[in-house]
FITIFI-793931 format. One record per residue: z, x, y negated of N, C-alpha, C in turn; residue number from 0. Coordinates in steps of 0.1 Angstrom, whole numbers, padded with zeros to 4 digits. Each point is the difference from the previous one (the first is absolute). Layout:
BEGIN
NODE   nc3   nc1   nc2  cac3  cac1  cac2   cc3   cc1   cc2 drenke
NODE     Z     X     Y     Z     X     Y     Z     X     Y    NUM
...
***
This chain:
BEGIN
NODE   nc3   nc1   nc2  cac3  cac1  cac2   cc3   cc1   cc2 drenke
NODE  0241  0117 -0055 -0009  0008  0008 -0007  0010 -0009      0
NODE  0002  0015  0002 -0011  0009 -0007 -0011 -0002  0001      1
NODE -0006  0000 -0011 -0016 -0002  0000 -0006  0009  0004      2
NODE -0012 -0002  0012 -0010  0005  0006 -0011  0012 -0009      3
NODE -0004  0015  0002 -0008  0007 -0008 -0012 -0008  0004      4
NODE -0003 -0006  0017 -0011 -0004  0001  0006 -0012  0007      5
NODE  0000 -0012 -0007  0008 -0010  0008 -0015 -0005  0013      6
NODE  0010 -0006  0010 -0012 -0006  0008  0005 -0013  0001      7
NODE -0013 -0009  0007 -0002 -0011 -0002 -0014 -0008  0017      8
NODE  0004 -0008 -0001 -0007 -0003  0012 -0013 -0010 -0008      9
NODE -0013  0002  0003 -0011 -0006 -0006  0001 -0016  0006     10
NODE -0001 -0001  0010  0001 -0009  0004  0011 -0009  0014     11
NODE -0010 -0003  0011  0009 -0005  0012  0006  0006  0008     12
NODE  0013 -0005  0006  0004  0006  0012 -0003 -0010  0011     13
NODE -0004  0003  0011  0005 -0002  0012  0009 -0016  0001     14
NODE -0010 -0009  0004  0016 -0011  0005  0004  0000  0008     15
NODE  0016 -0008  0003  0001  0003  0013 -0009 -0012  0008     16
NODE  0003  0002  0012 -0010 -0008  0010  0009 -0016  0003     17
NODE  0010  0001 -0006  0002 -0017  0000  0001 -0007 -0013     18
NODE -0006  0009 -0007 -0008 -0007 -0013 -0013 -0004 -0004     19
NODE -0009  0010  0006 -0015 -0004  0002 -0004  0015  0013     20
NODE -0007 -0005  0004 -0011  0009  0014 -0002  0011 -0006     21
NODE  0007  0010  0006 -0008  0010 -0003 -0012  0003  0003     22
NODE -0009  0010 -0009 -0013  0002 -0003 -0009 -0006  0002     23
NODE  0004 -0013 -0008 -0010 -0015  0001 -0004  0004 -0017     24
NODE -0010 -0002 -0002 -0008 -0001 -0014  0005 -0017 -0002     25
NODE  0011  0001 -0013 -0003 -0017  0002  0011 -0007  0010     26
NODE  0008  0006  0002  0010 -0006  0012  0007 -0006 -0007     27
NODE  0002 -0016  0006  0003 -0010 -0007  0021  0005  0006     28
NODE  0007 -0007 -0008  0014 -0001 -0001  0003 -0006  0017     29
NODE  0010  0008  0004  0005 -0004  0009  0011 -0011  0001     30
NODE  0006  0000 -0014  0011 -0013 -0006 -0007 -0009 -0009     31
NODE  0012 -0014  0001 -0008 -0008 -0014  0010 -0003 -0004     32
NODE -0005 -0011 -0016  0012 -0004 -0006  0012  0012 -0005     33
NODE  0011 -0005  0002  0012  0007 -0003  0003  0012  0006     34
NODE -0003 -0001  0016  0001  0017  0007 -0009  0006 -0006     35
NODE -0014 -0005 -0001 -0010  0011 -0003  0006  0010 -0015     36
NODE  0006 -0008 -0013  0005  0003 -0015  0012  0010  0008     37
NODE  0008 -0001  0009  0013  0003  0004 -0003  0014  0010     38
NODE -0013  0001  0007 -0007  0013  0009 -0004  0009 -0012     39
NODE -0009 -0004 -0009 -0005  0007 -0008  0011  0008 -0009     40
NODE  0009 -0010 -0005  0008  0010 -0005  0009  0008  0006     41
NODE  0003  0000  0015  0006  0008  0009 -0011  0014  0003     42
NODE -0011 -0002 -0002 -0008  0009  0001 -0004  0010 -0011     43
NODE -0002 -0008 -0013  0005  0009 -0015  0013  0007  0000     44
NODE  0008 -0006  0008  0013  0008 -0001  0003  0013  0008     45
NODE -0009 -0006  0014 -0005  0012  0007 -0007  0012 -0011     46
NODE -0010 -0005 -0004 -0011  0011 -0006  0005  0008 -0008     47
NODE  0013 -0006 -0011  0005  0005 -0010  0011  0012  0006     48
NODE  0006 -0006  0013  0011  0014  0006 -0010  0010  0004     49
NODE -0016 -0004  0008 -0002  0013  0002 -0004  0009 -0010     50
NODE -0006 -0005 -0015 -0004  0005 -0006  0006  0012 -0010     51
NODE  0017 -0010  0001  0012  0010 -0008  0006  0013  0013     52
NODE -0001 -0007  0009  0000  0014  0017 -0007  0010 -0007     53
NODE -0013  0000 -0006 -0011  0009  0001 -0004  0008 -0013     54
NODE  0010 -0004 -0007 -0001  0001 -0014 -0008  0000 -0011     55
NODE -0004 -0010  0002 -0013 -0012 -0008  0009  0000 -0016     56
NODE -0006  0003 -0006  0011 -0001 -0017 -0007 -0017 -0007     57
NODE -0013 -0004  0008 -0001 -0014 -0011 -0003 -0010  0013     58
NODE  0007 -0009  0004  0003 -0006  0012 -0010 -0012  0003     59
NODE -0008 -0004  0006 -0013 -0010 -0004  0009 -0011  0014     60
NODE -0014 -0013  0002  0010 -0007  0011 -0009  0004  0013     61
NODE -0011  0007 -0005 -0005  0006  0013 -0010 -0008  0006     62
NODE  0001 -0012 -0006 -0012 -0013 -0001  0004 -0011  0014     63
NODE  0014 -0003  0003  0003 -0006  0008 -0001 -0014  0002     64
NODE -0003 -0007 -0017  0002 -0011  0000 -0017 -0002 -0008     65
NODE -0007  0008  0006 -0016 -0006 -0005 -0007  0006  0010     66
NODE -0007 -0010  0007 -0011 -0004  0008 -0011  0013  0000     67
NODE -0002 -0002 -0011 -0016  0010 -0002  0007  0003 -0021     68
NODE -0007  0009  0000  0004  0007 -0011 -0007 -0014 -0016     69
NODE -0015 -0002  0010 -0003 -0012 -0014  0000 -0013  0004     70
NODE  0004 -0006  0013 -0004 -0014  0001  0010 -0004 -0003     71
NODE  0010  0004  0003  0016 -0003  0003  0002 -0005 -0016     72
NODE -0003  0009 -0008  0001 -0009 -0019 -0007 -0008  0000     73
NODE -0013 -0006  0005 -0011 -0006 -0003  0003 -0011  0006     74
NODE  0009  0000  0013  0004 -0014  0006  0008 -0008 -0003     75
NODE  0008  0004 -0014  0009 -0005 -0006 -0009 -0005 -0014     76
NODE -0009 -0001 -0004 -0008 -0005 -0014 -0008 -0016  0005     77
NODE  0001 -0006 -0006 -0010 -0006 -0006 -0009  0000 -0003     78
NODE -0008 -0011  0010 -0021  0006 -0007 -0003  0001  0013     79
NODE  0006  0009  0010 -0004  0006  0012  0000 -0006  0013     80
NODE -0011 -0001  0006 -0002 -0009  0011 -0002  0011  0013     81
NODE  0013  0000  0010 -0001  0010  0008 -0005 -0008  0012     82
NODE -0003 -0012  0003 -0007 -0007  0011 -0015  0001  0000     83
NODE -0003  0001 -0014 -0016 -0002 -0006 -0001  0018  0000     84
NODE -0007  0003  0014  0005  0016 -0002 -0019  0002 -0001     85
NODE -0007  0010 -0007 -0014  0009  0003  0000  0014  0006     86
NODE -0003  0005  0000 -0008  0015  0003 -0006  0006 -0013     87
NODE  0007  0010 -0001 -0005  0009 -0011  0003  0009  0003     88
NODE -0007  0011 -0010 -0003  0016  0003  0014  0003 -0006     89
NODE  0008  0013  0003  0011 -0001 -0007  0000  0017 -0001     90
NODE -0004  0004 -0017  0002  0013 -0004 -0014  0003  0006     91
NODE -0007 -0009  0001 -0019  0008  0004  0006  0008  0012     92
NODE  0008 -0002  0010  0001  0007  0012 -0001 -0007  0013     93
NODE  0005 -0014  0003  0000 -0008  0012  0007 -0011 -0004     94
NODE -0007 -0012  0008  0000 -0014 -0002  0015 -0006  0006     95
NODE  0005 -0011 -0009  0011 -0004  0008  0002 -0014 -0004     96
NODE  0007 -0009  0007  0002 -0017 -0003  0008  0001 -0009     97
NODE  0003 -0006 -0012  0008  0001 -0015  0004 -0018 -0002     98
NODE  0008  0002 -0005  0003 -0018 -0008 -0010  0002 -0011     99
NODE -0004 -0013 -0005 -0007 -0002 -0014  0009 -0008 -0009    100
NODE -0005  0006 -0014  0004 -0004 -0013 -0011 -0013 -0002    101
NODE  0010 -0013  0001 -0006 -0010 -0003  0008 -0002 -0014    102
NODE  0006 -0001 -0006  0007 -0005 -0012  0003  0009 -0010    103
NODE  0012 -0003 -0012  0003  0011 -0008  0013  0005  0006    104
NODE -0002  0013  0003  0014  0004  0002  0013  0005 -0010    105
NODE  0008 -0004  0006  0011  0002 -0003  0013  0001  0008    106
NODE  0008  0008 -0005  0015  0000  0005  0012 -0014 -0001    107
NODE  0002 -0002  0008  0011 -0014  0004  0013  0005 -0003    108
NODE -0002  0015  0006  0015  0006 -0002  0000  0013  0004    109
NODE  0018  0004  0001 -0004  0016  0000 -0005 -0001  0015    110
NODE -0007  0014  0003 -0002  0006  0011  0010  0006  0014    111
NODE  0003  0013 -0010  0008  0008  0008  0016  0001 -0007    112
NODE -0002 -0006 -0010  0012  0004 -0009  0016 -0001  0011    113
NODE  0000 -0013  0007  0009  0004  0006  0002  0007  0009    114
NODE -0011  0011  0005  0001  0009  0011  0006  0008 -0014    115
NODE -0007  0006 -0006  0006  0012 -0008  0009 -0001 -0004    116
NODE  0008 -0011 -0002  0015 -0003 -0006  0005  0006  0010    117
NODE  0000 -0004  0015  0007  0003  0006  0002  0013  0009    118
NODE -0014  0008 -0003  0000  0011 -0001  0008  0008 -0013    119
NODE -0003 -0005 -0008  0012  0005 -0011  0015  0003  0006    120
NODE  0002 -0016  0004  0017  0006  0008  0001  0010  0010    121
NODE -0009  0006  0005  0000  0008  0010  0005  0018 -0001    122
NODE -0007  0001 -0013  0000  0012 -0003  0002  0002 -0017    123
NODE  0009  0011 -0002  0000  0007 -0011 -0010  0007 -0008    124
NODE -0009  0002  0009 -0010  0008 -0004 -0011 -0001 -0007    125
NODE -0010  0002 -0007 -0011 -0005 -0003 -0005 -0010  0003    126
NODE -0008 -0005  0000 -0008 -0013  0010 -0012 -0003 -0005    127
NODE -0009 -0005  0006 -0016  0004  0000 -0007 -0013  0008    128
NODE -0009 -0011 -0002 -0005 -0009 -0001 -0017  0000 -0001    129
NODE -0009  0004  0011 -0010 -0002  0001 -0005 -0017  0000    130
NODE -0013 -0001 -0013 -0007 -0013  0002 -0017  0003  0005    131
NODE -0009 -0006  0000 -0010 -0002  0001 -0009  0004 -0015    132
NODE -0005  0010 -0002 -0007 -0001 -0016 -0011 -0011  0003    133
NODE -0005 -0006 -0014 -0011 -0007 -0003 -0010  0000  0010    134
NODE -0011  0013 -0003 -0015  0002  0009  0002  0000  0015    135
NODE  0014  0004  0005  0002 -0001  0008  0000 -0015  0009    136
NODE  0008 -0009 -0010  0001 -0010  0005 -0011 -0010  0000    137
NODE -0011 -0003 -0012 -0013 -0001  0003 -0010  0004  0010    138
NODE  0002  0011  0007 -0007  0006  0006  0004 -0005  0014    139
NODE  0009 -0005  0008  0011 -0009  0006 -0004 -0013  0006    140
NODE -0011 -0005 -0010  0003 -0016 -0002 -0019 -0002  0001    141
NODE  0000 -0016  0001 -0013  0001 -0004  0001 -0015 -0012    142
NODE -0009 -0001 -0011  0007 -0008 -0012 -0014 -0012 -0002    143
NODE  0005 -0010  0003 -0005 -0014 -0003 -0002 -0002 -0010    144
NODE  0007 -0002 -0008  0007 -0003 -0011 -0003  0008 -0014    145
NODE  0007  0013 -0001  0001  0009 -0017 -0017  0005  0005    146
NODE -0010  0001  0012 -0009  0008  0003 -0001  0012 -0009    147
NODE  0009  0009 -0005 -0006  0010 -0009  0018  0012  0004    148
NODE -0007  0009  0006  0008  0009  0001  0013  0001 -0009    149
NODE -0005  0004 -0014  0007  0006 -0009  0010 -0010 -0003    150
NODE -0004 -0012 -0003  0011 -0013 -0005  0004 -0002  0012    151
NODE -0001  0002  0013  0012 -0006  0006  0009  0013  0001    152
NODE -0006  0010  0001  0012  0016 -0009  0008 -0001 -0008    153
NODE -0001 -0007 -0008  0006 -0006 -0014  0012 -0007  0005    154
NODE -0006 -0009  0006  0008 -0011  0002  0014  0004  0009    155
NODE -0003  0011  0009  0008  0006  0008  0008  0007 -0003    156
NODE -0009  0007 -0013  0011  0013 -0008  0013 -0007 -0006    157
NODE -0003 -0013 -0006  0009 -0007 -0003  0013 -0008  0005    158
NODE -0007 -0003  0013  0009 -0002  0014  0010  0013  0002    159
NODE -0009  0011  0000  0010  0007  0003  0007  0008 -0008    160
NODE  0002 -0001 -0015  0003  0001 -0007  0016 -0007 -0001    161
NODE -0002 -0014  0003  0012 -0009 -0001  0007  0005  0009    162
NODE -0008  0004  0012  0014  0005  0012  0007  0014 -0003    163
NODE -0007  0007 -0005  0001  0012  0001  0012  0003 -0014    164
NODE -0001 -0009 -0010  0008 -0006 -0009  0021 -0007  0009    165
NODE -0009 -0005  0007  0015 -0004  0009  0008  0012  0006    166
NODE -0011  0005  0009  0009  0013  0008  0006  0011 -0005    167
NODE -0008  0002 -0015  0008  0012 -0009  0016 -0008 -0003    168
NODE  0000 -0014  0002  0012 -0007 -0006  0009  0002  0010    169
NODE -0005 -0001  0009  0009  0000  0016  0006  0011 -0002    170
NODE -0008  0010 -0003  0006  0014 -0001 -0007  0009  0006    171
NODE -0016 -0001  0008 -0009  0013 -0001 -0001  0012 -0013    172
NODE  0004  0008  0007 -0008  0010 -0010 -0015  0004  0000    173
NODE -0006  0002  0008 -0012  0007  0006 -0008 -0015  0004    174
NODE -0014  0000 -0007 -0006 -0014  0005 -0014  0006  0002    175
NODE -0004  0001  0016 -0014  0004  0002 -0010 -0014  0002    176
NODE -0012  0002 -0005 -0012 -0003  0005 -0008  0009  0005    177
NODE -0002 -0010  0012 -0007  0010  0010 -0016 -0008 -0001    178
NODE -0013  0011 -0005 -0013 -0002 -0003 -0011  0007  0006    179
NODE  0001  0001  0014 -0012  0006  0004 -0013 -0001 -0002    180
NODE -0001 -0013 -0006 -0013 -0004 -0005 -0004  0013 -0011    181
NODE  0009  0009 -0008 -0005  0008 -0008 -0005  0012  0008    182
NODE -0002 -0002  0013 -0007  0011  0002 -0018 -0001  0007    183
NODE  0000 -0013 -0007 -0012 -0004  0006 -0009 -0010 -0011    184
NODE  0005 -0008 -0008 -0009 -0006 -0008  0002  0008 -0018    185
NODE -0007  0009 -0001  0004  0008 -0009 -0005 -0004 -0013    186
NODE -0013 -0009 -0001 -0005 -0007 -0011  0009 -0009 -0004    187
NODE  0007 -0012  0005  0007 -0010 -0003  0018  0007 -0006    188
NODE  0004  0006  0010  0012  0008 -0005  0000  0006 -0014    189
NODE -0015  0005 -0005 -0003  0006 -0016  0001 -0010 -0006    190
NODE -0007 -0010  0002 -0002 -0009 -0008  0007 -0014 -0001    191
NODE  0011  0001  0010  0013 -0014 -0002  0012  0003  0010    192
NODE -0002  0010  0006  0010  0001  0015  0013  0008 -0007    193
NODE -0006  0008 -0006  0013  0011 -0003  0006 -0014 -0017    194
NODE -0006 -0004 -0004  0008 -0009 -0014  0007 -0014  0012    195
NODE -0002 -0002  0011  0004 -0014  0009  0012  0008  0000    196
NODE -0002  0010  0006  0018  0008  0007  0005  0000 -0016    197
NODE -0008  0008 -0006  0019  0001 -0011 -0001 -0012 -0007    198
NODE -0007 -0016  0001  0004 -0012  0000  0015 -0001  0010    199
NODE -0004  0004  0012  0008 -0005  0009  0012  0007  0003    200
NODE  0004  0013 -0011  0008  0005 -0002  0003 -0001 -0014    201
NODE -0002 -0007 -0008  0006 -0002 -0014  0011 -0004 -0004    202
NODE  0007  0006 -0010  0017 -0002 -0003  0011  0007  0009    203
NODE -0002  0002  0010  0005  0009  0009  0009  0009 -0005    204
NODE  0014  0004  0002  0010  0011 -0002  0000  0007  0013    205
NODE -0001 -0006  0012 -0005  0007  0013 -0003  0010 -0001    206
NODE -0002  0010  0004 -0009  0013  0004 -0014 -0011  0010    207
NODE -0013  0004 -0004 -0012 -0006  0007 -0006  0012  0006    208
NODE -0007 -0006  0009 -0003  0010  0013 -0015 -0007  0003    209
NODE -0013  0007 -0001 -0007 -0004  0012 -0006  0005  0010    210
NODE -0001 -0001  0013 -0007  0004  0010 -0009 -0002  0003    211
NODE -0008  0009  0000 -0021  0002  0006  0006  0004  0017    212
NODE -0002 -0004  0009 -0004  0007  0010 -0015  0001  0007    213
NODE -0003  0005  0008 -0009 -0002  0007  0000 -0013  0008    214
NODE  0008 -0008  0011  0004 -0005  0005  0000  0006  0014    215
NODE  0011 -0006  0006  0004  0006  0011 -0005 -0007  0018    216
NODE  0004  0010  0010 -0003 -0005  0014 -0011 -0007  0004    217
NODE  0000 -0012 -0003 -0012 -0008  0004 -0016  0007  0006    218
NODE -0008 -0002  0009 -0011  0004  0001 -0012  0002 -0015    219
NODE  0001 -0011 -0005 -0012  0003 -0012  0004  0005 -0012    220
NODE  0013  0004  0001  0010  0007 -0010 -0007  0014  0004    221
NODE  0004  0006  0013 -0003  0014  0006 -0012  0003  0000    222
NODE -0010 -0010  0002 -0013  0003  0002 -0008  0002 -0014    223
NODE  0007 -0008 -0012 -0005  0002 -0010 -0001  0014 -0006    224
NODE  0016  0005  0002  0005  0011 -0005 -0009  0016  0008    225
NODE -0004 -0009  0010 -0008  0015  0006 -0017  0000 -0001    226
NODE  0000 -0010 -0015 -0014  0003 -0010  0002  0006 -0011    227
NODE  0013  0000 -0002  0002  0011 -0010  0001  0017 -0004    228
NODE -0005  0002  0012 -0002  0018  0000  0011  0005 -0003    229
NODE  0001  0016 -0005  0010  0004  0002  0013  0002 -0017    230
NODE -0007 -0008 -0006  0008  0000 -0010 -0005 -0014 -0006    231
NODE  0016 -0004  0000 -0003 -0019 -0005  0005  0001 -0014    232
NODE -0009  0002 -0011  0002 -0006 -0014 -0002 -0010 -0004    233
NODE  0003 -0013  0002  0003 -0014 -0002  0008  0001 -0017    234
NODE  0013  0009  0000  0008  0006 -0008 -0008 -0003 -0015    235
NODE -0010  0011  0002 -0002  0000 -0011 -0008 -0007 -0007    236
NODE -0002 -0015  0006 -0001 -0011 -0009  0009 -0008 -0006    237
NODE  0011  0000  0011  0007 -0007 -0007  0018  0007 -0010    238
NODE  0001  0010  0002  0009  0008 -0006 -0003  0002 -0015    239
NODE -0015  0004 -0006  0001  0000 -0014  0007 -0013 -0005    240
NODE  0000 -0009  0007 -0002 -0017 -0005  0016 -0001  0000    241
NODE  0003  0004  0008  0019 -0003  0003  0008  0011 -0012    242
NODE -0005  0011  0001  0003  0010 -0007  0003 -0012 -0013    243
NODE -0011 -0001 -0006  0004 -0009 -0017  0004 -0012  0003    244
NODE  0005 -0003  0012  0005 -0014  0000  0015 -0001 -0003    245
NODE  0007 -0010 -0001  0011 -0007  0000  0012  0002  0012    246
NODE -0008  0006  0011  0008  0001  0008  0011  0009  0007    247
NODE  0010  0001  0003  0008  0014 -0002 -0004  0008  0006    248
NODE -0005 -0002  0015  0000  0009  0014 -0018 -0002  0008    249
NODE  0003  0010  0009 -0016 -0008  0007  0008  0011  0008    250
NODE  0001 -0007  0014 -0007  0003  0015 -0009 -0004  0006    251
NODE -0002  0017  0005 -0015  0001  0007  0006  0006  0015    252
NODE -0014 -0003  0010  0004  0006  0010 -0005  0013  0004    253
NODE  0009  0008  0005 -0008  0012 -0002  0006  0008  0014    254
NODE  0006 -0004  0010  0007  0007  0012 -0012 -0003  0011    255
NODE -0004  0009  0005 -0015 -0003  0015 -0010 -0005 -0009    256
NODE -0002 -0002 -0012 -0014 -0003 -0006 -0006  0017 -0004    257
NODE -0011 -0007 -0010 -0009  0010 -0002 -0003 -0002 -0016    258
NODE  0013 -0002 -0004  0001 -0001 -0017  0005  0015 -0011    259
NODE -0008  0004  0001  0001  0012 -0011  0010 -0001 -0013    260
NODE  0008  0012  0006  0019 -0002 -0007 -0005  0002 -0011    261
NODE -0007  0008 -0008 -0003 -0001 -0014 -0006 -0012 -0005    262
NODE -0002 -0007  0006 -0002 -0013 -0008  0012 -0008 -0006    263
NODE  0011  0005  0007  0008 -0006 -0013  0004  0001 -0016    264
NODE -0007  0012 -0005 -0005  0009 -0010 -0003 -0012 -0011    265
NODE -0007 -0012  0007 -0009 -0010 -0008  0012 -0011 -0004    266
NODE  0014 -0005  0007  0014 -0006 -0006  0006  0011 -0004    267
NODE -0004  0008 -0005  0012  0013 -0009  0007 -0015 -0012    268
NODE  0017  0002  0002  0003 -0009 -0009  0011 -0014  0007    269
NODE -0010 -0004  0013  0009 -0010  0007  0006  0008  0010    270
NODE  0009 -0008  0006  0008  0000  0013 -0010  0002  0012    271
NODE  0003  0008  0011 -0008  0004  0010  0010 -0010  0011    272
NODE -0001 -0004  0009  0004 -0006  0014 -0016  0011  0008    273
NODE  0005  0007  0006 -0011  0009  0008  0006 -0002  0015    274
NODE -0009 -0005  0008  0002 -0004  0014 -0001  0011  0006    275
NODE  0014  0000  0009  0003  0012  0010 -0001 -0003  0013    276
NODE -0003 -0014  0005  0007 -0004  0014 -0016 -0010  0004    277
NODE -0007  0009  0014 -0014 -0010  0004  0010 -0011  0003    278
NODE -0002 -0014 -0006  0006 -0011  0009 -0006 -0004  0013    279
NODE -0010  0003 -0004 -0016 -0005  0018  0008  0007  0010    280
NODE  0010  0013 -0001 -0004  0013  0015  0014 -0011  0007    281
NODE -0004  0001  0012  0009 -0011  0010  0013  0014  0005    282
NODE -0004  0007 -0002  0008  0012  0008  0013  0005 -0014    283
NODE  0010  0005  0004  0007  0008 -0015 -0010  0007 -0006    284
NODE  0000  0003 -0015 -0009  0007 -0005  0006  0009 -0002    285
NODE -0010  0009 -0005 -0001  0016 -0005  0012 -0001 -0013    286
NODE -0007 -0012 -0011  0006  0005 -0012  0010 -0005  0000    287
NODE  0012  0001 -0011  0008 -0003 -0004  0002 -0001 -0015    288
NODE -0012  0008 -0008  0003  0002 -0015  0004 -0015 -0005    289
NODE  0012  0003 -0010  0001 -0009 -0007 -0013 -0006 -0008    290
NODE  0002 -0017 -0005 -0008 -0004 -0009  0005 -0002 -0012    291
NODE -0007  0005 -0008  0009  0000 -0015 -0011  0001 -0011    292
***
């Protein structure tokens, strides 16, 4: 395949179908178990992967078919984590929600996704691309019995995901995102241990690494937040100097129906851009179409 001037790439999920989980359920539990559910999911990556070569996608992702929610879905596979022993916590200083707690030390039992990405591997020729959960993110997720201190159970996670993220480049990912919205909100902690947790949690790596800031999407206290930010949202420019000198190859931001001033990319002169073209919230076809690259 000739290589892309602006290759594109899908940030995140597609669409399931509706006999795999409910549509536009926040949280829609699996319509299959056991064996069908492993055997849907990958009928539906296989789905994702034809439409995405239809449409001429140059780095082919699984479109998030076989994870639940972007961070629980890794978190429900560790050790330490008590998803019956659920609390309420603030999540990103924006709106309260019921979470499992960190009673123990966590750890990984085993891989996660690895064998979805293998088997996305056989699918396609093409690139391939593996969104995890970053660190602050995943902290921010949970509520913690146990490590009580932010940063070390960041640690502990960078590590976690380190070992996976270690697997799926074996499988054969090229492209390995963490996705960190938390950097667009806790900007003291990110200076001082958030941005060293990610390139923990990307260490050793031959992958191409990727992270994603977004704003966060759809939800009510998502939209409501975003319409306290006037008419220019520089969030950016706290956390971009920091990525800029970091370890990491890429950073995607969102930047399609926001209010993120395009000169702020000025401040990663040096890394990889992933620049969002496509509102995922608008329910109708959209306007844009610019590639993301």
């Amino acid at each position: 395949m000739t290589a892309s001037l602006l290759p594109t790439a899908l940030v995140g999920s597609l669409p399931k179908p509706a006999w795999l989980a409910r549509p536009e359920v926040l949280w829609a539990p699996w319509e299959l178990e056991g064996d069908e559910l492993v055997e849907g999911q990958h009928d539906a990556l296989r789905a994702a992967v034809h439409e995405q070569e239809r449409r001429g996608i140059d780095i082919i992702s699984d479109g998030e078919q076989t994870r639940q929610h972007f961070v629980t879905t890794f978190i429900e596979h560790l050790d330490g984590v008590d998803f019956e022993n659920r609390e309420t916590v603030r999540i990103r200083d924006r709106y309260d929600a019921s979470v499992p707690t960190v009673v123990g030390a966590v750890s990984r039992r085993q891989p996660v996704f690895v064998r979805d990405a293998a088997f996305l591997r056989t699918q396609t020729d093409r690139p391939i691309k593996w969104a995890l959960p970053g660190p602050m993110t995943m902290i921010d997720t949970l509520s913690d019995r146990h490590y009580r201190s932010r940063e070390k159970l960041a640690w502990e996670f960078a590590t976690i995901l380190n070992q996976e993220a270690r697997e799926l480049e074996a499988a054969g990912v090229d492209v390995i995102q963490f996705d960190e919205p938390a950097f667009n909100v806790f900007f003291d902690e990110m200076k001082d241990w958030g941005v060293a947790a990610l390139e923990r949690a990307a260490e050793g790596l031959r992958a191409e690494t990727v992270v994603h800031i977004c704003y966060g999407y759809g939800i009510k206290a998502n939209n409501d937040w975003k319409a306290t930010l006037g008419s220019e949202w520089r969030q950016y420019e706290e956390s971009f100097p920091l990525l800029q000198r970091s370890t990491i190859d890429a950073v995607s931001l969102e930047s399609h129906h926001s209010h993120v001033p395009i000169d702020l990319i000025e401040l990663i002169r040096g890394k990889k851009v992933m620049l969002g073209a496509v509102d995922v919230a608008c329910a109708a076809p959209c306007s844009s179409s610019t590639p993301t690259s």
